[in-house]
N, C-alpha and C positions, 0 to 999 in steps of 0.2 A: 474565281469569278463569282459574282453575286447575282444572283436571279432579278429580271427586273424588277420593282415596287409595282403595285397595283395601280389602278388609273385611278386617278382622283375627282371629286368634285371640284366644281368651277368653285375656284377662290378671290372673292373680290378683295379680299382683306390685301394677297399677293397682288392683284392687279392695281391697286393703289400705288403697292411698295414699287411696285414695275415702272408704274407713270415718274415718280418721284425721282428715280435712279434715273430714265432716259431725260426729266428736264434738266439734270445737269448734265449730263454726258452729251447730248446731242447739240448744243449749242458749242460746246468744242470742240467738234468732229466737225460742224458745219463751218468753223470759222477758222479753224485746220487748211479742211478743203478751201475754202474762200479763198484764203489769202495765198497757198501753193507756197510753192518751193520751199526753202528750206523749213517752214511750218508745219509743211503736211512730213516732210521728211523726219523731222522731228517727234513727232505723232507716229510716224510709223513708227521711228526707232525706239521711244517709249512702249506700243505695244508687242512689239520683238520681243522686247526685254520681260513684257509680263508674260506673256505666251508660254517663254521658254521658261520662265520660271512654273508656270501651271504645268510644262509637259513634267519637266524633271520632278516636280511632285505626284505625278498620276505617274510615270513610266519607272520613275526609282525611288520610291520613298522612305529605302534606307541609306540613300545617297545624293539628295535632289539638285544641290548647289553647284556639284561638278558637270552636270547632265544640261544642267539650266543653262552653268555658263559656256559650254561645250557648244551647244545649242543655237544661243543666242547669240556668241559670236560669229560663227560662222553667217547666220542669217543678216546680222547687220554687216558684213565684209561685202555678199554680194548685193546687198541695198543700197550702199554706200557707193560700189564699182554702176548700179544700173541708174543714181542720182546725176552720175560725172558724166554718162552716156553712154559708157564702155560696155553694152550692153551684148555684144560678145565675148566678153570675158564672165558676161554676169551670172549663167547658166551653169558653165564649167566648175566654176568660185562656188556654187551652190554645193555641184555633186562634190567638189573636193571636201568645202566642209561638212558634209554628209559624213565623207568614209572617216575623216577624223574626230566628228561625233563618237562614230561606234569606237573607233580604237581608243580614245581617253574616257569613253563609258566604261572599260572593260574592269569588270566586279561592282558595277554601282548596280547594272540593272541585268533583268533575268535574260534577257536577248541584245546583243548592240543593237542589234535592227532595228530594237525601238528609240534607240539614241540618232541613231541615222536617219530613220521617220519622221523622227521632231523637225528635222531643216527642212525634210522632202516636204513636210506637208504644211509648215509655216513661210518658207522660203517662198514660192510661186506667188502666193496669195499675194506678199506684200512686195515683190518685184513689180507683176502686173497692175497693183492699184498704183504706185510709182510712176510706173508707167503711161498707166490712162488719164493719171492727173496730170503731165507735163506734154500729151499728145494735144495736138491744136480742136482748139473748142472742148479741151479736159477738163474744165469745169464745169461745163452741162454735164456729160456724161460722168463723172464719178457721183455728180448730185444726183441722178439718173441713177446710178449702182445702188449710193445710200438707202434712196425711198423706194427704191424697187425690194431691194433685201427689209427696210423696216415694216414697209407696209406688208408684205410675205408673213412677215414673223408676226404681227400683231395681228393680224387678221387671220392666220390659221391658229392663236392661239384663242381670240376669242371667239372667230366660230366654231372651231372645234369644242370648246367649252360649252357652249351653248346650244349647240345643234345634236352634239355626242353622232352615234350611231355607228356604225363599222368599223372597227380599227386599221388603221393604216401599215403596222408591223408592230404588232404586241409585243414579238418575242423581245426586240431590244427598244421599243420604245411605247409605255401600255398606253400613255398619256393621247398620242398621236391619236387620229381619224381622218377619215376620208372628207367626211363635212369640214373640215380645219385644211385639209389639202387644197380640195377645191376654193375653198372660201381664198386663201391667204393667194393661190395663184391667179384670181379673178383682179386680186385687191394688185398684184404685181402687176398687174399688165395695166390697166389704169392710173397707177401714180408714173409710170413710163409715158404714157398719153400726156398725164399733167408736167409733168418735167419738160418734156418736149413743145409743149404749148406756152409755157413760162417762159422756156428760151427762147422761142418767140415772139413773145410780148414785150418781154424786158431786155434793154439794150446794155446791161452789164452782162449778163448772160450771151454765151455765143453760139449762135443756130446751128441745131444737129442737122436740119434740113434732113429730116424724117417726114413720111406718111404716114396719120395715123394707125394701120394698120401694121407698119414697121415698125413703131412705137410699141405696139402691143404683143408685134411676137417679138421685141426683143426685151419687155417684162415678161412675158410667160416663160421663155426661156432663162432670164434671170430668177424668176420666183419656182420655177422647175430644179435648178441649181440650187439655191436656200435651202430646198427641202431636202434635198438630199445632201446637202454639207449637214445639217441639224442632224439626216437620219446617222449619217456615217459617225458624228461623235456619239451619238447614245450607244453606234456599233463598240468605239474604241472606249467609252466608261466601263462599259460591258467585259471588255478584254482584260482590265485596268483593275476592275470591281470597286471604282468608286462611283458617286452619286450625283457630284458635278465635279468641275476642274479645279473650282474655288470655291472662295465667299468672297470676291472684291469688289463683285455689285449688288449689294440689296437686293432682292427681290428674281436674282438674276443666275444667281450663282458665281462662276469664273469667266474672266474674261473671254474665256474660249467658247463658256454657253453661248454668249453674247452673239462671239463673230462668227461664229463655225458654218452660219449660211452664206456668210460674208465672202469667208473665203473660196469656197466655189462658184458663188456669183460670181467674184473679180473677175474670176479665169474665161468665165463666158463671155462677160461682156467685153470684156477687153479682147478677147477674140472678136467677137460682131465688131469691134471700134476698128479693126486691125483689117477686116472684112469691108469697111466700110470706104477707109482709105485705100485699099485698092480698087475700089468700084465696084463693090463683088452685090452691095446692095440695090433692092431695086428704088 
């Protein structure tokens, strides 16, 4: 394992390359989501396929391809099963291709477990954003997901840059603070508000019928989520000793720097959506 790097100064030079990287990327994410079904399907199973290529390079990197595809099948088998609806087989299809990750791992990497982890902790995310895309009125709320995790992640990076001051958990991640914590969960709970007021306005859009206080704790609790999917990967580079997942986005690193708040958001909100349809909301 490799000791964290130092905290750095604020880099506008990266914050450029950052901008550049999300105007392409986020017009096809948004137009993914837009359109639904088999587009967003497609999207996801594209980044399956990168993900599990990023794990099997950070979990076996003298074996990566077998890891990757071990990995990545399994995770598109129960995508595939949770697309059809068969959404009780989709969970099971997950843990089976888990345990057969770790047994076709066996000599590529230092533990199976970490071959098995790769589905645990790719599988969920991209079942439930699946999921909340094809639930009724899923296209507000996965738009809802998006701006809640983008706005989390841009806003604790630039005020945390900007503001500095107490680190949030040095030991695995030096960069983080508390000024960037606060900042980026203030900015979540506000693009939640605006999401929800959008749906409202505009009649392609289909009403969350949220208050905007429900609106806001369910950004605070999605942008609560961001930060700790961000914290847990810097935990698992740490484990790995590498520095990011990848290089597939400029400015960004691997696709998993990318989603990794992403993917604990989903799990939230698609719970509160799942919360919602039962009437559990006020």
């Amino acid at each position: 394992m490799t000791s964290p790097s130092p905290a750095k100064r604020f880099n506008w030079g990266n914050l450029g390359t950052r901008v550049v990287s999300a105007t392409v990327l986020v017009p096809t994410v948004v137009a993914a989501v837009w359109f639904g079904q088999v587009w967003f399907l497609l999207l996801l199973a594209l980044c399956t396929a990168l993900l599990a290529r990023e794990w099997g390079m950070m979990s076996a990197p003298k074996a990566p391809v077998g890891v990757a595809i071990a990995v990545g099948v399994a995770v598109l088998i129960s995508l595939v099963a949770a697309f059809r609806g068969h959404y009780i087989l989709t969970w099971p299809l997950a843990a089976a291709g888990a345990a057969a990750a770790a047994l076709l791992a066996r000599g590529a990497v230092e533990r199976r477990a970490d071959a098995a982890y790769g589905v645990i902790y790719i599988a969920p995310a991209c079942i439930t954003l699946l999921w909340l895309r094809l639930s009724p009125a899923g296209l507000s709320w996965t738009l809802l997901l998006f701006a809640v995790t983008w706005f989390a992640d841009i806003f604790a990076y630039v005020t945390g840059s900007i503001f500095k001051g107490p680190k949030l958990w040095p030991r695995f991640s030096p960069n983080k603070t508390w000024s960037g914590f606060f900042g980026g969960l203030l900015a979540a709970a506000l693009a939640a508000i605006g999401v929800d007021l959008l749906a409202e306005a505009l009649p392609r859009l289909p009403d969350m019928d949220l208050t905007w206080p429900v609106a806001a704790a369910i950004g605070f609790l999605g942008g609560l989520a961001t930060m700790t999917g961000d914290l847990w990967e810097s935990m698992l580079k740490r484990r790995f000793g590498v520095k990011d997942s990848g290089d597939l986005i400029p400015g960004h690193g691997g696709l998993l720097d990318r989603v990794d708040g992403l993917m604990f958001a989903a799990i939230v909100v698609a719970a509160v959506r799942l919360f919602d349809q039962w009437g559990w909301l006020p």
